[in-house]
C-alpha positions, 0 to 999 in steps of 0.5 A: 871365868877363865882369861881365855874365854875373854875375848881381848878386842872386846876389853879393848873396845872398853878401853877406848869407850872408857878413855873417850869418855862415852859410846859416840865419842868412841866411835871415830877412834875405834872406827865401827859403828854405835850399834857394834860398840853397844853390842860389843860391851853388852857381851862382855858386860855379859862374860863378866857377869857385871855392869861395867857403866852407865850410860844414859841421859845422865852421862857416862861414867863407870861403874865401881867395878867398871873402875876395876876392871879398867886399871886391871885391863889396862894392866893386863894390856902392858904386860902383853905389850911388855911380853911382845917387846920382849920377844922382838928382843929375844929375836933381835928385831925392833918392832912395836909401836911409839906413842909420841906426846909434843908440846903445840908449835914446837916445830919451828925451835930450830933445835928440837931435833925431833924431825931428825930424830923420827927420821932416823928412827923409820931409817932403821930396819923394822916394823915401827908403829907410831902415833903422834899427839900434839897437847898441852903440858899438862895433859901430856904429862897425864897421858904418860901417867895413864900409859896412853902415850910412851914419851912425851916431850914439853915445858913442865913447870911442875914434876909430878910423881911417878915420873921421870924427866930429862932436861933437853933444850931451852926455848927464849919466851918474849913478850910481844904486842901487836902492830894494832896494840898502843904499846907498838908505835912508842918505845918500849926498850925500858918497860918493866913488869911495873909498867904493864899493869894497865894491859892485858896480858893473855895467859896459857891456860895451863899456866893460869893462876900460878905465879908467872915466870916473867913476875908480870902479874896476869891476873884478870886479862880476860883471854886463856889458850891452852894452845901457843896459837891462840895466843897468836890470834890474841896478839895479832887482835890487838887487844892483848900481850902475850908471852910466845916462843921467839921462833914461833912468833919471828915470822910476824916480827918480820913482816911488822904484824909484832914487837919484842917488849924489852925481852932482857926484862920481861922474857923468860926461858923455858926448858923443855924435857923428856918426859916417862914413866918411872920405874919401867922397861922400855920397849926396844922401839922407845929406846931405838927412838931415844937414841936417835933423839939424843944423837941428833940434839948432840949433832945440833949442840955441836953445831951451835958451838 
């Protein structure tokens, strides 16, 4: 089969079908119906000459050779990203689209910047296409990893290969109880990591398992959120500590809803980074917004100094 007779919205459908994980699923992202997604793959399962999944009562998954030609259409697609980015070049235009991963509740850290950063960037003369998603660590880091998301920026414990990241700010992690929780009425100026472990401690599901930052043991708590306001709602019930970003949690400190435990003990920084693939060419767009991100977060240094 020659690539020109492949219909390329139909290896996009593929795609989409193959990253949300089953027919249905992908029918709010691509925005057709069941039926025409279902037509859509029989054809091009047809032009291939092969089945590219399964799907049924057991499940959906691909096939051995939908697995191929998954990675070799995800590739295909990149190089034709890589070609169009090179022709806005070649004509001095910045066009093209920004996948932009974030880290939950980042938005109220007084220097993250990325408010301005967008700002600036649409400010510039051109045809941007941006799409934003809010994830866990974790998942952002796979995103970039898989290719779905250009850049991504959040707190990573862990550096994974294949990746580059850039330091960019800190953000102070407190510990905090809630005005319903034992600890809230009494002093809690001299606690130690010793001294909590007749409470539970909610954890970040990401982060569970691992030794904790803080060095308060967490084991056996009871309570996950893989989002910063889960822990919120677990903190505000009473029932639980958690660990939350000081800008985050500053608005129920002052309207007496949450206390700071001890934060020079049980605190913690985290810093937070930007977040690539490594070993490629970025589009003009990625680099027109890192540019500005960077301008912006100096702007923000100087600022604080």
């Amino acid at each position: 089969m020659e690539l020109d007779t492949l219909d390329l919205r139909q290896l996009r459908v593929f795609l989409t079908v193959a990253d949300c994980g089953g027919f249905s699923q992908a029918q709010a992202e691509l925005n057709i119906s069941i039926s025409t997604i279902s037509i859509q793959m029989s054809d091009l399962e047809t032009r291939l000459g092969m089945r590219l999944c399964q799907r049924g009562r057991t499940g959906f998954s691909l096939t051995r050779e939908g697995e191929r030609v998954y990675n070799a259409a995800k590739t295909l697609f990149n190089q034709i990203d890589g070609f169009t980015n090179e022709l806005h070049d070649l004509r001095q235009e910045l066009s093209g689209k920004l996948s932009l991963g974030i880290t939950d509740n980042l938005i109220t850290h007084p220097n993250s910047s990325i408010a301005q950063s967008l700002h600036e960037l649409f400010n510039l003369e051109g045809k941007i296409e941006t799409t934003i998603n809010i994830l866990p660590p974790n998942l952002l880091e796979r995103e970039v990893l898989d290719q779905r998301l250009d850049i991504a920026i959040g707190a990573f414990p862990k550096h994974l290969p294949g990746l580059h990241y850039q330091p960019l700010f800190t953000e102070n992690q407190i510990l905090y109880c809630g005005s319903r929780h034992p600890l809230f009425h009494i002093s809690t100026d001299k606690l130690k990591p010793q001294d909590l472990t007749d409470y539970r401690i909610a954890q970040r599901g990401y982060t569970a398992g691992r030794p904790h930052p803080s060095n308060i043991k967490t084991i056996g708590s009871g309570a996950l959120s893989y989002q910063m306001e889960g822990l919120v709602y677990l903190v505000l019930s009473g029932h639980f500590l958690a660990h939350l970003p000081d800008h985050l949690a500053q608005k129920w400190v002052e309207s007496g809803e949450m206390k700071a435990l001890n934060p020079q003990e049980l605190g913690y920084q985290s810093t937070f980074e930007l977040v690539a693939r490594a070993g490629t060419h970025p589009s003009p767009v990625l680099d027109a917004f890192k540019k500005c991100f960077a301008e912006s977060l100096n702007r923000e240094r100087k600022r604080g100094t």
